[in-house]
C-alpha positions, -999 to 999 in steps of 0.1 A, spaced: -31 -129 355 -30 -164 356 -28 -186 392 -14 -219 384 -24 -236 418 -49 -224 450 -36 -206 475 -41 -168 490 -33 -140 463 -22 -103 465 -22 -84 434 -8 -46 443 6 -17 422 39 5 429 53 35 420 87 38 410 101 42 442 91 8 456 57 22 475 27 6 474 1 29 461 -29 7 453 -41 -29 467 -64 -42 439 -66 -79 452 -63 -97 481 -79 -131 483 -80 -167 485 -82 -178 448 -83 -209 430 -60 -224 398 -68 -201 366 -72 -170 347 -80 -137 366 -85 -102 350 -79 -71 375 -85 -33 363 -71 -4 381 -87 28 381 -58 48 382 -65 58 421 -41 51 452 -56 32 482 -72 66 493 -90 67 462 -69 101 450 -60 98 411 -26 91 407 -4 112 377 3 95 344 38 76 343 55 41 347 44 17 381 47 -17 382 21 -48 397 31 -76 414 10 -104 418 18 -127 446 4 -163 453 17 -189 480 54 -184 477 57 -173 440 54 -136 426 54 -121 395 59 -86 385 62 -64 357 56 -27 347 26 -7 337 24 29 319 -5 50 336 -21 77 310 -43 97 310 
C-alpha cells in the first residue's frame, strides 16, 4: 500500500459481513510504499477458511479498500 503523506495508519482485514477479523497495522507511518502480509489468522491467531475478505487501509482522514481471495 502506498501512504501519500504522514500521519497514523490502520491497515485491517474483514470478512464479508463487515467484522473485523485481523489488525495487521496500526502505526504512525511516513509518506511511501508499505508491503503488509497476512497469514491467514484472525486477531486470535485461529486460521480463518478460504473465501473473499476485504482490507481497508486507513491514514488521517482517507481510506482505501478493496477485496482479497483467501486460499488455501
Amino acid at each position: 500500500y502506498a501512504i501519500p503523506e504522514y500521519g497514523q495508519v490502520q491497515v485491517v482485514v474483514y470478512d464479508l459481513l463487515g467484522r473485523m477479523v485481523r489488525e495487521l497495522v496500526k502505526q504512525e507511518q511516513g509518506k511511501g510504499q508499505y508491503e503488509v502480509e497476512w497469514n491467514g489468522c484472525n486477531q486470535n491467531g485461529t486460521p480463518v477458511s478460504s473465501g473473499i475478505y476485504f482490507y481497508r487501509v486507513q491514514w488521517n482522514n482517507r481510506a482505501h479498500s478493496d477485496k482479497l481471495i483467501m486460499l488455501k
